[in-house]
C-alpha positions as CSV (number, residue, x, y, z in Angstrom):
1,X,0.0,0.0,0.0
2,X,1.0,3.7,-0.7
3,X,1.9,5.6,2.2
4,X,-0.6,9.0,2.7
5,X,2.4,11.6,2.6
6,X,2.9,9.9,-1.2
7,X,-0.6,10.8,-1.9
8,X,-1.2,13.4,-4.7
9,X,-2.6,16.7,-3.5
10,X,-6.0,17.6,-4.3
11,X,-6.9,20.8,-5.7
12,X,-8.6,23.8,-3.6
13,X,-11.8,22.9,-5.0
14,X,-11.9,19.2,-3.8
15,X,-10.1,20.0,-0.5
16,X,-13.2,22.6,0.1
17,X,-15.9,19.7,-0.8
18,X,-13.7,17.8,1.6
19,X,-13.7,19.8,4.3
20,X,-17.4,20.8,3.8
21,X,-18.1,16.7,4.2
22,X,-15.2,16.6,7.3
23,X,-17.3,19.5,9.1
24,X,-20.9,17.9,8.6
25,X,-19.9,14.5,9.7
26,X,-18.1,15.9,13.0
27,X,-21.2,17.6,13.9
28,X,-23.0,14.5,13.8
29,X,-20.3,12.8,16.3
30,X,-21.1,15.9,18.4
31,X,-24.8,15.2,18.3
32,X,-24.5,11.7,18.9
33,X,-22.1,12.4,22.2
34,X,-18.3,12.4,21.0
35,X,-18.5,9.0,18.9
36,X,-20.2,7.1,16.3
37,X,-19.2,3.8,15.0
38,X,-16.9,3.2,12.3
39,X,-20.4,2.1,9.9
40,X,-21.9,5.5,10.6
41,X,-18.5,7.0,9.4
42,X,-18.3,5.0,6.4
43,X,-21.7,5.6,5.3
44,X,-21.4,9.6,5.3
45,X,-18.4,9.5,4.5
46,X,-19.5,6.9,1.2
47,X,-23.5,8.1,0.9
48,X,-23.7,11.5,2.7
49,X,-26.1,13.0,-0.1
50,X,-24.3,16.1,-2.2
51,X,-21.0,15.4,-0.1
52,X,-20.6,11.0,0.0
53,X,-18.2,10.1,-2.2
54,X,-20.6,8.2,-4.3
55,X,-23.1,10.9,-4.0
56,X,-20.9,13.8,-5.5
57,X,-19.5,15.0,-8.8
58,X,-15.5,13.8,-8.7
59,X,-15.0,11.3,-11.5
60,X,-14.5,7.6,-9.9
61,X,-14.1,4.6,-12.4
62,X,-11.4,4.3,-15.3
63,X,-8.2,6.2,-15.7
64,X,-9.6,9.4,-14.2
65,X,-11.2,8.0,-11.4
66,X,-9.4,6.8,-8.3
67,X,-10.0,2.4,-9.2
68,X,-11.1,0.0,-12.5
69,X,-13.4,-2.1,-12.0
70,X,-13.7,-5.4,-14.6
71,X,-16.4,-3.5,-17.2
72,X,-14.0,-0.6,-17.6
73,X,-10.8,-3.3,-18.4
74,X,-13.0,-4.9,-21.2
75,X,-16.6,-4.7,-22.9
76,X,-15.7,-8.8,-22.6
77,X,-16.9,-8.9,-18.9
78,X,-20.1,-7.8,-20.2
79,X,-20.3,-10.1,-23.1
80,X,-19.3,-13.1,-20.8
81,X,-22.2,-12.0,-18.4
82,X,-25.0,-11.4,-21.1
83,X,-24.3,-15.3,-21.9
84,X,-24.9,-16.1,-18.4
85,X,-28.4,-14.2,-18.7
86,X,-28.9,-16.1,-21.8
87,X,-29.0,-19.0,-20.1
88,X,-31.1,-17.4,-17.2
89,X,-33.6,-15.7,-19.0
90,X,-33.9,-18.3,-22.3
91,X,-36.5,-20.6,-20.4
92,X,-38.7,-18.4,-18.7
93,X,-37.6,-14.8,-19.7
94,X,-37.2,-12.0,-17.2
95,X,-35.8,-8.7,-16.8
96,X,-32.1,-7.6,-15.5
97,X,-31.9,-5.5,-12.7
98,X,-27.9,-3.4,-12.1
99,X,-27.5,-2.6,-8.7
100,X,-25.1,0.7,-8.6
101,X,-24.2,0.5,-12.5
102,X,-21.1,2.7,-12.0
103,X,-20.2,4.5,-15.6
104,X,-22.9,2.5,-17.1
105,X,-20.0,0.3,-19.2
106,X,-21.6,-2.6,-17.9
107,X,-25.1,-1.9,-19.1
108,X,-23.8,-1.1,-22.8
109,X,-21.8,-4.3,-23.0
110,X,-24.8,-6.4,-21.6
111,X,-27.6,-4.5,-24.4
112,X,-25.1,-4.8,-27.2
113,X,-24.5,-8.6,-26.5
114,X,-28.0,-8.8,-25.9
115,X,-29.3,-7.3,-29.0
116,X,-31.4,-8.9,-31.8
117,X,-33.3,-10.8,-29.2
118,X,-36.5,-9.9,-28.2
119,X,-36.6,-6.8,-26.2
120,X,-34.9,-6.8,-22.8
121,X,-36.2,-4.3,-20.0
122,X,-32.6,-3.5,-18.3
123,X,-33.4,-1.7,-15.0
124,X,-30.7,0.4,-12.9
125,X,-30.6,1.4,-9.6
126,X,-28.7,3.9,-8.4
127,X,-28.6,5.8,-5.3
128,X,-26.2,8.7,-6.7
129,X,-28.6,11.5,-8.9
130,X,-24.7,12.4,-10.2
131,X,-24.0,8.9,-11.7
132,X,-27.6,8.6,-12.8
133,X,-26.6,11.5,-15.0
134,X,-23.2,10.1,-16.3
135,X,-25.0,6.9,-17.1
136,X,-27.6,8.2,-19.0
137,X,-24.8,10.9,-20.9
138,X,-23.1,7.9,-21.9
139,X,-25.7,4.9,-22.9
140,X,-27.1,8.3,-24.9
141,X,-24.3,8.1,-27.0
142,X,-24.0,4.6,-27.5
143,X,-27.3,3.0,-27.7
144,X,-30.2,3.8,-30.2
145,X,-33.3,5.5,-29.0
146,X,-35.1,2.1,-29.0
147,X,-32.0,0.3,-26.9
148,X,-32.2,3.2,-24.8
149,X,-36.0,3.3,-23.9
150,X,-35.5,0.1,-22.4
151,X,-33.5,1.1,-19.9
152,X,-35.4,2.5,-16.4
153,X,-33.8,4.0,-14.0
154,X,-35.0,3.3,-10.6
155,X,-34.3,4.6,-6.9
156,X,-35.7,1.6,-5.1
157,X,-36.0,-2.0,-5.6
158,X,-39.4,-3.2,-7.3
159,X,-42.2,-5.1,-4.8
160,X,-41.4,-8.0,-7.2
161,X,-38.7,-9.0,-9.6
162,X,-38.4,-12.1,-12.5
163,X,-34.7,-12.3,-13.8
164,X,-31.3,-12.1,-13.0
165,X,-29.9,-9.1,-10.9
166,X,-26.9,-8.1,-11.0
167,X,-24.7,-6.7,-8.2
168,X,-20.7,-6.0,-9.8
169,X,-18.6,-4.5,-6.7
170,X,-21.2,-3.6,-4.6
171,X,-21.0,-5.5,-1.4
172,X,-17.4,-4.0,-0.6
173,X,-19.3,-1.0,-0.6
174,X,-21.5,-1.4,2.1
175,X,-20.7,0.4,5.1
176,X,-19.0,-2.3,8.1
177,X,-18.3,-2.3,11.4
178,X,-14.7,-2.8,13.0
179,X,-12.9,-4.7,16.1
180,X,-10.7,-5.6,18.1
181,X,-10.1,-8.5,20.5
182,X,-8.8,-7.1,23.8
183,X,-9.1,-9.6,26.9
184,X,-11.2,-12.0,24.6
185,X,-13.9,-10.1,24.1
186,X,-14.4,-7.6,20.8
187,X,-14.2,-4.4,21.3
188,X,-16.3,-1.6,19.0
189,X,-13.6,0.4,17.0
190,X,-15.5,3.8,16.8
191,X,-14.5,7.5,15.7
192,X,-14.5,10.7,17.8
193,X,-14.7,14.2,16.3
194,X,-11.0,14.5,16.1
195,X,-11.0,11.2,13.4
196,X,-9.5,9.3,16.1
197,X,-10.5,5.9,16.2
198,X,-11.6,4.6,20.3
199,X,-12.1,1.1,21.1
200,X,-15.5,0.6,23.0
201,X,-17.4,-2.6,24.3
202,X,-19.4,-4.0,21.4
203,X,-22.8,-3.9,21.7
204,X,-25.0,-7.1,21.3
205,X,-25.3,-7.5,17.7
206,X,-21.5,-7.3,17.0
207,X,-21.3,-9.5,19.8
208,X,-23.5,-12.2,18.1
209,X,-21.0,-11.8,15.0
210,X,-17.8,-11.5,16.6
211,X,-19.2,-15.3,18.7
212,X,-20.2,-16.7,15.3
213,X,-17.1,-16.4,13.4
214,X,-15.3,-18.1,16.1
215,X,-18.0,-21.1,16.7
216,X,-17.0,-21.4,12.7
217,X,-13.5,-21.3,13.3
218,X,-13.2,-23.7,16.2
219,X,-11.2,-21.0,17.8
220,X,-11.1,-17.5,19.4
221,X,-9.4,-14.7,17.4
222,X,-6.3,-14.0,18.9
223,X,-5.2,-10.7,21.3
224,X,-5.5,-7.3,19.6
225,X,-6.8,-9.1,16.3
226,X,-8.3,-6.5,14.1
227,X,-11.0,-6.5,11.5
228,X,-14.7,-6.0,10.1
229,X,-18.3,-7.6,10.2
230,X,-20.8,-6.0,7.0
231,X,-24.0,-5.9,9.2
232,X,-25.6,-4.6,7.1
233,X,-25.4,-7.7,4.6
234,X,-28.1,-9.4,6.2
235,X,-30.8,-7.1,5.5
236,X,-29.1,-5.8,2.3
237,X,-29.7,-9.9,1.4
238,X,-33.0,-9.8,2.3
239,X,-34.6,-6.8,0.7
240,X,-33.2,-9.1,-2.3
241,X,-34.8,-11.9,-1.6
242,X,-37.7,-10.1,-0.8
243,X,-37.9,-9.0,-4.3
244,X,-37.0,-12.1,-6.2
245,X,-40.3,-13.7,-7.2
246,X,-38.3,-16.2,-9.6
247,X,-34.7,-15.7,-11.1
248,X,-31.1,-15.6,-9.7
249,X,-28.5,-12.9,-8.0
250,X,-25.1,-12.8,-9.3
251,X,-22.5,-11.3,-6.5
252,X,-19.3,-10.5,-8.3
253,X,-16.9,-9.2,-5.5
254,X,-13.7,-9.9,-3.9
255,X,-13.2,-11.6,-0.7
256,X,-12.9,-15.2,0.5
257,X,-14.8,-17.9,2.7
258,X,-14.8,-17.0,6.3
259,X,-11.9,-19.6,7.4
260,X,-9.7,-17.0,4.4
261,X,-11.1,-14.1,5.5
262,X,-10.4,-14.6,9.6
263,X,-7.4,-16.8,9.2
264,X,-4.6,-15.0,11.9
265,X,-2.4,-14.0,9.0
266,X,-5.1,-11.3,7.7
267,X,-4.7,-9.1,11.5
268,X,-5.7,-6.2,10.7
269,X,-8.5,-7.0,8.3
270,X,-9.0,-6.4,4.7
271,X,-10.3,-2.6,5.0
272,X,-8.8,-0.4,2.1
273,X,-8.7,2.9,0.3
274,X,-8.5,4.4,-3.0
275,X,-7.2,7.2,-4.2
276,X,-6.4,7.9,-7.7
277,X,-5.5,4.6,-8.5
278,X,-3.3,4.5,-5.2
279,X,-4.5,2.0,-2.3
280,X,-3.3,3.1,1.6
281,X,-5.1,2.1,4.7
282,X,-6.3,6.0,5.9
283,X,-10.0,6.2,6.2
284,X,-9.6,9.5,7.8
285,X,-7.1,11.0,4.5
286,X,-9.5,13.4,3.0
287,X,-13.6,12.1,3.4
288,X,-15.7,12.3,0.1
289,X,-12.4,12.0,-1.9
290,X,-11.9,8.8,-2.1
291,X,-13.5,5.1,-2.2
292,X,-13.6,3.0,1.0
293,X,-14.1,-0.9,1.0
294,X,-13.5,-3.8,3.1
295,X,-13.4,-7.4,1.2
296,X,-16.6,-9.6,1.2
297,X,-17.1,-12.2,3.4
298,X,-18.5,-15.1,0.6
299,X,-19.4,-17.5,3.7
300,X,-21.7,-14.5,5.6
301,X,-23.4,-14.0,1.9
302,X,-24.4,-17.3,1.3
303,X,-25.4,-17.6,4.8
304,X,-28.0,-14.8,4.7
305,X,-29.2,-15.8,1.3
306,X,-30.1,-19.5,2.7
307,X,-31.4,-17.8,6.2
308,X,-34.1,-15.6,3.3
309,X,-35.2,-18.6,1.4
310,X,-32.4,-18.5,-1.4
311,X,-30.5,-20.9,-3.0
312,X,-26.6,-21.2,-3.2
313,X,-26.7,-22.3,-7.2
314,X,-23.1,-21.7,-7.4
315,X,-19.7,-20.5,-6.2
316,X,-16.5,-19.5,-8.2
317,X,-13.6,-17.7,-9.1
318,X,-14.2,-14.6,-11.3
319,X,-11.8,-16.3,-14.1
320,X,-13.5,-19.5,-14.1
321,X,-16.6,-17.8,-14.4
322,X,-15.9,-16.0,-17.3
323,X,-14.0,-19.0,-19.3
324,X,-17.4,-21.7,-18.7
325,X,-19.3,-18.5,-20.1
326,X,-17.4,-18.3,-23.9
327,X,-15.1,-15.5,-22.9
328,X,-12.6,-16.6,-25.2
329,X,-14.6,-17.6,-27.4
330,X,-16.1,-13.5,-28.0
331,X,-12.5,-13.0,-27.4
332,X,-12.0,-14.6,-30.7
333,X,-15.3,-12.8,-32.5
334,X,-13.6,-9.6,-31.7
335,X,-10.3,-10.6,-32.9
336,X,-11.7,-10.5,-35.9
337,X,-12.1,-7.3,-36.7
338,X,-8.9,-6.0,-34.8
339,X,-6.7,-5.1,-37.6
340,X,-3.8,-3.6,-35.7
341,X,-1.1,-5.5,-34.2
342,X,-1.1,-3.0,-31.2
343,X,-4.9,-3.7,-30.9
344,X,-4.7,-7.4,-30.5
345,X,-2.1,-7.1,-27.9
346,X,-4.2,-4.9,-25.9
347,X,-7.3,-7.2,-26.0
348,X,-4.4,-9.6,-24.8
349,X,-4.1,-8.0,-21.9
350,X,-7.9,-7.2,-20.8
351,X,-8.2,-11.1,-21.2
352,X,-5.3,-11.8,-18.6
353,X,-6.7,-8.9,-16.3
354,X,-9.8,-10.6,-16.2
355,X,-8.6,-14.0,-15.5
356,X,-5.4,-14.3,-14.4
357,X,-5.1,-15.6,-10.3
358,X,-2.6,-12.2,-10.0
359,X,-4.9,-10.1,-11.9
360,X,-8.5,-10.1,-11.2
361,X,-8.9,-13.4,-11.9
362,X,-8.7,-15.4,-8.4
363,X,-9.0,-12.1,-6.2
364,X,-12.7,-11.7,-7.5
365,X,-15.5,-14.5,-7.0
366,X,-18.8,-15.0,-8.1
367,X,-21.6,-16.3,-6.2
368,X,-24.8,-17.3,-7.7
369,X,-27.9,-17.4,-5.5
370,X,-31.9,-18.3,-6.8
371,X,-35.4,-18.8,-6.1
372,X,-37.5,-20.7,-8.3
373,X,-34.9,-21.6,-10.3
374,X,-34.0,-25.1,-10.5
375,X,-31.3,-25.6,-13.6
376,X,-27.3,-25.7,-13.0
377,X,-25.6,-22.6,-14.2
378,X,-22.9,-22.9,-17.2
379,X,-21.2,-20.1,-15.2
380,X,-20.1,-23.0,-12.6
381,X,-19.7,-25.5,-14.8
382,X,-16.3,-26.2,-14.3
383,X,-15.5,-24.9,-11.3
384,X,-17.9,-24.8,-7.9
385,X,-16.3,-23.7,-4.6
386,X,-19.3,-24.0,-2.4
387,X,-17.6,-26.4,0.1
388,X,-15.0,-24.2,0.7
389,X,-18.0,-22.1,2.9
């Protein structure tokens, strides 16, 4: 990781929006008597509207944004996932549903390998008014009027839902609470006014979460152990499940089973920062600037889809993923019409981004959960970690 004095300096104008966010969110520690937890941080600091750093104007994904996520590498993440939907949809049709659609490069990739079948409705929701806009700017461009009337944006979920939904990188994003182990027992890691963080006796239901990850271990976490529960997963999972009348979720994330995720190696817990393409380990390095995550948890997912009446249809490796679903086999269609030598060798290397174990390959998983959907997945034929839960 970077260290923060390596940082690049903002300019006066993002420092201001900065400091405008730092000022509201210390009031709030003020109002709530000195300290919030580190979740309440993380979610104004992520979703504060006007000031969050989703919920503002700064660009976030590709070269000028701070990270890249696997639809800006290549328009062959897309393509691999439309022939998952395929699949999905053939049988008993649906919609698709984006949670947080980020540039909207996803969306176009999906439409375009989509198109010439019947007409898809391709839903998007997303909480940030600014990257509503910068979606719709760009699938204007790039989409026809009639590919473009059937995308609907939405702000919440639908009462019901028939499809596939599609969350890409979103779970890291939800706001998580932090700990430490001091005497055996977890302590709250919360943040005073002065972005300090204070350890404080855990209240009940990080208790409960703390105890269950080490009933699944078959061990407590060691002294001064360090790291982060998502609780809000569970009911994140179940407005979801909620939702799904008949179709499947695909999770596309990075993280590992819970054994991976709390082995004693991994201390101080997976929570990072981005910054311009620079990862550190500063939450507190300049609020509404930049993108905090912590990794997923792929055992706690599956868990909370089961406990809402889901299915676990599947479990895998972002590479292996993408091979059972004909990436390169589109890698070869577009070949086709790449005529420089300098072009091929850059479709190369979106291909080895995507899949390779040092790339994005084996950090990112997918997990494929249903309801009302009975049929094996080509997405897991070759591969299906499940019993590593």
């Amino acid at each position: 990781m970077d260290r923060i004095d390596a940082l690049p300096e903002p300019d006066d104008t993002a420092r201001a929006h900065s400091q405008r966010l730092q000022a509201l969110i210390k009031g709030k520690i003020r109002k709530a008597g000195g300290a919030v937890s580190f979740a309440d941080y993380m979610n104004s600091v992520l979703y504060e509207p006007g000031l969050g750093y989703y919920m503002a104007g700064a660009a976030k994904f590709g070269a000028e944004g701070d990270f890249i996520t696997a639809p800006e590498v290549s328009p062959l993440f897309g393509m691999a996932m439309a022939e998952q939907i395929k699949e999905v949809l053939g049988t008993d049709g649906g919609s698709v549903l984006e949670l947080g659609a980020g540039s909207g490069k996803l969306a176009l990739s999906i439409i375009n390998a989509l198109r010439g079948r019947p007409a898809l409705a391709y839903f998007i929701l997303e909480p940030s008014a600014e990257l509503v806009q910068r979606q719709r700017q760009f699938l204007q461009t790039k989409l026809s009027e009639k590919e473009l009337a059937s995308v609907t944006w939405i702000d919440e979920l639908p009462n019901a839902f028939d499809g596939v939904v599609i969350a890409n990188e979103v779970i890291d994003a939800l706001p998580v609470e932090r700990f430490r182990m001091t005497a055996g027992v977890p302590q709250q890691l919360c943040v005073t006014e002065a972005f300090i963080v204070e350890a404080r006796l855990a209240n009940e239901k990080l208790m409960k979460c703390v105890a269950t990850i080490e009933a699944d271990l078959g061990n407590p976490l060691p002294e001064a152990y360090e790291s982060e529960v998502g609780t809000l997963l569970a009911p994140w999972m179940k407005s979801l499940a909620t939702m799904l009348n008949k179709g499947i979720l695909l999770l596309v994330d990075y993280g590992y089973p819970r054994a991976e995720y709390y082995s004693t190696e991994r201390n101080r817990g997976t929570l990072t920062c981005y910054y311009r393409h620079r990862a550190h380990d500063d939450p507190f390095f300049l609020p509404g600037l930049q993108d905090i995550t912590a990794h997923v948890d792929f055992t706690a997912v599956a868990e909370a889809g089961l406990a809402n009446n889901l299915e676990l249809i599947g479990y895998a490796s972002q590479s292996a993923f993408l091979l059972d679903n004909n990436l390169l086999g589109l890698a070869d269609t577009m070949l086709v019409g790449v005529n420089s030598e300098a072009d091929r060798v850059a479709l190369v290397r979106e291909i080895k981004t995507l899949t390779l174990p040092g790339e994005m390959g084996e950090r990112f998983q997918v997990m494929a959960l249903g309801k009302g959907y009975d049929r094996p997945l080509q997405g897991f034929r070759s591969q299906d970690l499940a019993y590593r839960l």
